[in-house]
C-alpha positions in Angstrom: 123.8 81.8 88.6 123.8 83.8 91.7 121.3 83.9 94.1 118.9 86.5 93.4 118.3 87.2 97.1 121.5 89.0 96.9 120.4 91.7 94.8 118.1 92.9 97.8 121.0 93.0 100.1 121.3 96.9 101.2 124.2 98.8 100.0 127.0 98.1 102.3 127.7 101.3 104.0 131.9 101.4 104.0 132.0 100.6 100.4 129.5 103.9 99.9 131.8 105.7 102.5 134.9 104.7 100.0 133.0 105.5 97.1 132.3 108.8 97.9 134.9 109.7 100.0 138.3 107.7 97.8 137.9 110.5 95.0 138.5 113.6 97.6 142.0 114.4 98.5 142.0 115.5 102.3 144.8 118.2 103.3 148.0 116.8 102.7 149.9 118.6 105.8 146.8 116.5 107.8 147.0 113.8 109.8 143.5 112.4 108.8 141.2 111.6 111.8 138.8 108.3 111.3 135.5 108.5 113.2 133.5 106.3 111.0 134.4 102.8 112.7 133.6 101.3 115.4 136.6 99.8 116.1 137.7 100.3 119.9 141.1 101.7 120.2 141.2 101.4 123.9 144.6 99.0 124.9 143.5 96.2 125.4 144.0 94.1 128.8 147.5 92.6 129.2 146.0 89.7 130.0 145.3 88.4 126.4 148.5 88.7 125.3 149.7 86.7 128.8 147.3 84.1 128.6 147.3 83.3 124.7 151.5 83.0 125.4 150.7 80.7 128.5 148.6 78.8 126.4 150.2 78.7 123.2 149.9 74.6 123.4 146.3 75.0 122.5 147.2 76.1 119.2 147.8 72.6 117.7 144.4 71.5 118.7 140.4 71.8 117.1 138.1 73.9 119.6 134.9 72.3 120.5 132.0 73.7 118.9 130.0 74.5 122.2 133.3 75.8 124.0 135.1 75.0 126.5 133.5 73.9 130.4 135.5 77.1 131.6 133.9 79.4 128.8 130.6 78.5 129.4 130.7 78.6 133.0 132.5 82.2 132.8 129.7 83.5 130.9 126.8 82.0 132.4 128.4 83.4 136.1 129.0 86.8 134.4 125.2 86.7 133.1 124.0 86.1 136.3 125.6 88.6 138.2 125.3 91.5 135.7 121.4 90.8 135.2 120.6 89.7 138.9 119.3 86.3 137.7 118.4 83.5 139.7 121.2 81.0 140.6 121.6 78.5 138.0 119.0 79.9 135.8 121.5 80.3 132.9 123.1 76.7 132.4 126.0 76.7 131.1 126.0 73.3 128.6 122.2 74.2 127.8 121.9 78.2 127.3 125.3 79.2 126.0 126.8 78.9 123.0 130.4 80.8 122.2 130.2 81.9 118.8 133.7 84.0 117.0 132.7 87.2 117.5 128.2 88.2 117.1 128.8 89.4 113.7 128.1 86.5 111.9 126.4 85.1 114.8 123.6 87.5 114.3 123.8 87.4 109.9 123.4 83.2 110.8 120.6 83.8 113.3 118.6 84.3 110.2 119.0 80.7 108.8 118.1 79.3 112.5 115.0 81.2 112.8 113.2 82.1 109.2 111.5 79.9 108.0 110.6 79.7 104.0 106.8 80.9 104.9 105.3 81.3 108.1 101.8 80.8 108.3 101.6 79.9 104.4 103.0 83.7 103.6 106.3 85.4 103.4 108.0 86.3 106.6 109.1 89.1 107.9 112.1 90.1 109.7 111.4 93.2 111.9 114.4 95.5 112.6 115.3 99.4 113.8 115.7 102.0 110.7 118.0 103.1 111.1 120.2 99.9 111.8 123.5 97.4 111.9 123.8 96.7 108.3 124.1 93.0 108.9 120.5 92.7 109.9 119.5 94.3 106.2 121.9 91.5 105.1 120.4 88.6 106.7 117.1 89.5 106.3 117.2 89.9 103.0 119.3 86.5 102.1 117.3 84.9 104.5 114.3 85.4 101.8 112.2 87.4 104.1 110.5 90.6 104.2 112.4 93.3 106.1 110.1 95.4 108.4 111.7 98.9 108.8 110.6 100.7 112.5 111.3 103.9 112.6 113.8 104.8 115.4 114.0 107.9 115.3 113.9 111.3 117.7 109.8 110.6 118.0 110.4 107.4 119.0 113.3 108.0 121.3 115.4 106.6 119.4 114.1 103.0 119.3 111.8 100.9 117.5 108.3 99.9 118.8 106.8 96.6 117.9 103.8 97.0 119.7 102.6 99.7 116.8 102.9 96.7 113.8 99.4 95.5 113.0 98.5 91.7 113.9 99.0 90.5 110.2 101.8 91.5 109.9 102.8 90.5 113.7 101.4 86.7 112.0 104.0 86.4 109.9 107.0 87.8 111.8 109.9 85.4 112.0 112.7 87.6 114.1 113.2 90.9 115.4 116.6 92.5 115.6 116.4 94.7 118.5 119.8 96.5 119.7 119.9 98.1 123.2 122.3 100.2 123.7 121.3 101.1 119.9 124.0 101.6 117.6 124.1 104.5 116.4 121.8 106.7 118.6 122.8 105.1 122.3 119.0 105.1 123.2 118.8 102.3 126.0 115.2 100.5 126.4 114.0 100.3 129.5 112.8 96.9 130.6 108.8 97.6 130.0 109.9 97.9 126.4 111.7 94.4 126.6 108.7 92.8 128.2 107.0 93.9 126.0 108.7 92.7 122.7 109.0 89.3 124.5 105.1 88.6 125.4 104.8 89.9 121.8 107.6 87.1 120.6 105.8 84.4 122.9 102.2 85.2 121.3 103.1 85.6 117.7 105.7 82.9 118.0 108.9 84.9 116.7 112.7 85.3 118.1 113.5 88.4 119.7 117.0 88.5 118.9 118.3 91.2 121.4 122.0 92.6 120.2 123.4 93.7 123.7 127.0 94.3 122.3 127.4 97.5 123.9 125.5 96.6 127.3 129.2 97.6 129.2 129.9 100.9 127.9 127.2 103.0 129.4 127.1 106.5 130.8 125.2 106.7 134.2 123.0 103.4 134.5 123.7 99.9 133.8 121.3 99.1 130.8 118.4 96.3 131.4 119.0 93.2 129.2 116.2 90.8 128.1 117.2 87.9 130.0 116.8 90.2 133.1 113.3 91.0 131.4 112.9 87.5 130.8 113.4 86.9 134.9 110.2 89.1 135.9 108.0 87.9 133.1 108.5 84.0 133.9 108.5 81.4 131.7 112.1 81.2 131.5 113.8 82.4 128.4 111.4 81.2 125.6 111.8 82.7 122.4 114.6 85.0 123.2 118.4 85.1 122.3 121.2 88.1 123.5 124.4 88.4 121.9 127.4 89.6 123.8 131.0 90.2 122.7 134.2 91.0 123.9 134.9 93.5 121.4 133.8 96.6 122.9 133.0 95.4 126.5 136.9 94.7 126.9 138.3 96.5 123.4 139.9 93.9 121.9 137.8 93.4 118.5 140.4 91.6 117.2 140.0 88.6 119.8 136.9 88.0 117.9 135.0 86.2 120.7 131.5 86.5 122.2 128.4 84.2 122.8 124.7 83.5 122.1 122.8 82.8 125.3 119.3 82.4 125.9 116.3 80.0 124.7 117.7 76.3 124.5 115.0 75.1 122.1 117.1 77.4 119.8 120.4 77.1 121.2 120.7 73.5 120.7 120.0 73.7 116.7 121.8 77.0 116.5 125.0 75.0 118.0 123.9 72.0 115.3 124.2 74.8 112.5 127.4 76.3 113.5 129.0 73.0 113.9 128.2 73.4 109.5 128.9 76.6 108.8 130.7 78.7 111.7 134.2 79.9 112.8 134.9 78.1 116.1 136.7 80.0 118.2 140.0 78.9 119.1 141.2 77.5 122.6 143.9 79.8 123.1 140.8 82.5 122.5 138.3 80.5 124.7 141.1 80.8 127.9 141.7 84.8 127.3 137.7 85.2 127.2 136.7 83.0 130.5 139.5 85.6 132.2 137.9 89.1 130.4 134.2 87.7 131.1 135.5 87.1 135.0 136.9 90.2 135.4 135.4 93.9 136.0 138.3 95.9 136.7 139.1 96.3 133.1 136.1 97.3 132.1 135.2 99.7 134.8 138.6 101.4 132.6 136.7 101.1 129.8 133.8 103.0 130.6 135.7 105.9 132.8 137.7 106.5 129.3 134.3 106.6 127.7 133.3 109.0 129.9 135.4 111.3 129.7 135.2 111.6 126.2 131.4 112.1 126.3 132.8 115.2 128.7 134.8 116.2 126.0 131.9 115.7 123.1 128.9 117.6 125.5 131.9 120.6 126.5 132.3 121.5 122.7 129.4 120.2 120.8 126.1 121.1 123.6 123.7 123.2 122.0 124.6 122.4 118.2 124.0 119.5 115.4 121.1 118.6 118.0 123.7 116.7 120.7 122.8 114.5 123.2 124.8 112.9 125.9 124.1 109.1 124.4 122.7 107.0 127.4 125.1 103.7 126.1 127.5 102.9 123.4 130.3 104.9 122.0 128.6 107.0 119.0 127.7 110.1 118.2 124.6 110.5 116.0 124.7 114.3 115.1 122.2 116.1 112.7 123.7 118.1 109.9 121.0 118.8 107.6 122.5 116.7 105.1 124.9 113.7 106.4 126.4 113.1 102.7 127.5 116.6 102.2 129.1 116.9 105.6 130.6 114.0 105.3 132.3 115.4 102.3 133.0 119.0 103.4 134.8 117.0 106.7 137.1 115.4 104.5 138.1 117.9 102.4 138.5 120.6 104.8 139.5 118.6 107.7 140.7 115.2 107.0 137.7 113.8 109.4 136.0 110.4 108.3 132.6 109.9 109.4 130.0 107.7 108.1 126.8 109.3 106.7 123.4 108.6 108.6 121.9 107.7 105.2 124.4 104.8 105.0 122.6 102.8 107.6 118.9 103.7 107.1 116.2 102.6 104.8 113.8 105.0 102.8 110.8 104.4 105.1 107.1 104.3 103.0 107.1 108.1 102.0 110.4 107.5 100.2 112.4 109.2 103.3 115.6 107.7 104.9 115.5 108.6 108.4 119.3 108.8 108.9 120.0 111.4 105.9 119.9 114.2 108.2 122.8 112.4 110.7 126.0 111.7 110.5 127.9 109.0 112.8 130.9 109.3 114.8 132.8 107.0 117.0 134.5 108.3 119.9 137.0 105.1 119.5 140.6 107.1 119.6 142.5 109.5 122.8 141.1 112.4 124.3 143.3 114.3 122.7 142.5 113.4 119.0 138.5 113.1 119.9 139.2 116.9 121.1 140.6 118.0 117.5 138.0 115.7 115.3 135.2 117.6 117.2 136.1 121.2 117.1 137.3 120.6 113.7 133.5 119.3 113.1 132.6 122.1 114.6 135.3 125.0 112.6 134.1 123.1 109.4 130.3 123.0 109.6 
C-alpha cells in the first residue's frame, strides 16, 4: 500500500506545465525559447572544471558526511564576512553541514523538525502562497498541516507570521520562509526576520530561511537571518539558512550547498543525512571551498543579471504590472489569466513559461493567488531574454 500522505502532495508544477503545454505544437520555423526554469545558464567559473581535473584522485574515495575541514571552514568564513558576524560565531565542525545541493535538504528538513503532534494536536507547517513546490511536498509527507500565507502584492510580496493566531502559532512545527522569494524577488528586511525568529524562539518552531538566491540581487545586498540572529542575541536558536552554489555561482549541476545555523539541529540533521542523504563528493567539496572563497565570479553573475533586468524594465515598464524584482532572477508578471497565456505564448511564440497557478494554493475563499501571474526566468543571453520579452509583449 502506498502512503496515503502522498495523495496530499500538491500537483507538481512541470508535470502540469507538460500536461498542458505537450499537446500544442509551437511554430515549427521557431527556435522555442524556455523561461519556465530556473536553471542558470550563466558559464560557469573555469575553475570547477580545473579543480575537479586536479583532483580527479578523489573520485575513488567515500566523502565524509559533515564535509570536508576545508568546506566547512570556506563557508563559515564566507558567512561571516557576507553577514558581518562576529569572529568565530559560525563554527565550522558545529554550525555547518554541506548537504548535495538544498533541494532535498529543505524536502528532509521536514523529517528533522515535525514532529507526529505537537502539543497533543496536528502540526503545522507554515509556508508563503505562493511558493517552492518542495515545501508543499514535505509538508504534506511530513503528515502536517500546511499553513498557506498569502504573499501577495498587499503583503509585499511576502508572508507575515506575525498575523497567524496563537493556536495555531502552538502547534507550528517549521516555517519555510524564502528571501529573495522565488518567484516575486521581494527581499525582507531584517525587522521582518527578527521578527519570525522571537516568534520561532516563543512558540518553539524552526524558521527554516531558504536564502538560495541571497547573491543575485539588484541594488542592496539582502539581510539573512543569521545576520538577524546577530542583533537579537541568543545565538542562532531555532534557526537554519540554506545556501547553494547553484545560482550564486551558476553551476546547478555541481549540486552542492550547506545548512548552517542552530547546532541543537544541525547535529541530528547530520545524524539523519548520514541515513538518507546524497553526500557530496570530494572532488565537489574542493570546487565549492574555491566558489565559496571567491567573489569575483559572482560580482559577474550579478552585473549579467543586471543587465537583463535593464533589458526586462526597457520593454516590459508600464505593462503586466512589472517591477524591477529587488533579488532573484524571476519575473512574476500579471496576465489576467497565467494558464491561458501560458498557452497563447507557446502557440504563437514558442515561449515556455510556467503559470502562477502552478505554484500557489487556493487560499480559504477558494482563490489561488498566483492564477493571475505567470513566471519567467531570465536564465539565458541578452539577446534571447530580448526576443522572449517583446515576443511576450507582440503576443499578449
Amino acid at each position: 500500500m502506498l502512503n496515503p500522505r502522498l495523495s496530499t502532495l500538491p500537483e507538481y508544477p512541470f508535470q502540469r506545465l507538460r500536461e498542458l503545454l505537450d499537446p500544442i505544437d509551437p511554430p515549427a520555423a521557431i527556435e522555442p525559447l524556455v523561461l519556465s526554469i530556473g536553471e542558470p545558464r550563466h558559464p560557469p567559473p573555469p575553475m570547477i572544471a580545473e579543480i575537479f581535473a586536479a583532483s580527479a584522485d578523489l573520485w575513488g574515495r567515500y566523502p565524509p558526511g559533515d564535509g570536508t575541514p576545508e568546506f566547512r571552514a570556506a563557508t563559515a568564513a564566507w558567512l561571516a564576512a557576507r553577514y558581518g558576524l562576529d569572529n568565530g560565531a559560525v563554527d565550522p565542525d558545529r554550525h555547518v553541514l554541506p548537504v548535495a545541493g538544498t533541494r532535498e535538504a529543505l524536502y528532509l528538513v521536514s523529517a528533522l523538525a515535525v514532529p507526529r503532534q505537537k502539543g497533543g494536536r496536528q502540526p503545522v507547517v507554515a509556508l508563503p502562497n505562493p511558493f517552492y513546490h518542495v515545501y508543499g511536498g514535505a509538508a504534506a509527507v511530513s503528515g502536517a498541516e500546511s499553513l498557506y500565507l498569502p504573499a501577495g502584492p498587499k503583503s509585499g510580496f511576502l508572508p507575515d507570521i506575525t498575523l497567524v493566531d496563537e493556536k495555531t502559532l502552538e502547534r507550528t512545527a517549521m516555517y519555510y520562509f524564502c528571501s529573495p522569494a522565488n518567484p516575486q524577488g521581494a527581499v525582507a528586511g531584517l525587522d521582518v526576520l527578527k521578527a519570525a525568529i522571537e516568534l520561532a524562539r516563543e512558540y518553539d518552531f524552526v524558521l527554516v530561511a531558504d536564502e538560495c538566491y541571497a547573491e543575485i540581487y539588484d541594488r542592496e545586498p539582502p539581510p539573512g537571518a543569521l545576520e538577524a540572529c546577530k542583533q537579537l542575541g541568543d545565538g542562532f536558536d531555532n534557526v537554519l539558512v540554506f545556501h547553494s552554489l547553484s545560482k550564486r555561482s551558476s553551476a546547478p549541476g555541481l549540486r552542492s550547498g550547506f545548512v548552517a545555523g542552530d547546532e541543537k539541529l544541525i547535529r541530528p540533521f547530520k545524524r539523519l543525512r548520514n541515513y538518507v542523504g546524497p553526500q557530496v563528493p570530494m572532488p565537489t567539496m574542493a570546487a565549492s571551498a574555491a566558489l565559496w572563497s571567491d567573489e569575483s565570479h559572482v560580482e559577474e553573475n550579478r552585473r549579467l543579471y543586471r543587465a537583463k533586468f535593464d533589458i526586462a524594465e526597457e520593454i516590459l515598464g508600464g505593462r503586466f504590472g512589472f517591477y524591477r524584482p529587488e533579488g532573484g532572477f524571476f519575473l512574476w508578471l500579471d496576465v489576467g489569466d497565467g494558464e491561458a497565456a501560458a498557452r497563447k505564448l507557446w502557440a504563437e511564440a514558442g515561449v515556455r513559461v510556467l503559470p502562477g497557478a502552478y505554484i500557489g494554493r487556493d487560499d480559504g475563499s477558494g482563490v489561488n493567488p498566483g492564477s493571475p501571474f505567470i513566471r519567467l526566468a531570465l536564465v539565458d543571453d541578452p539577446e534571447s531574454t530580448t526576443n522572449a520579452l517583446e515576443k511576450i509583449v507582440k503576443v499578449l
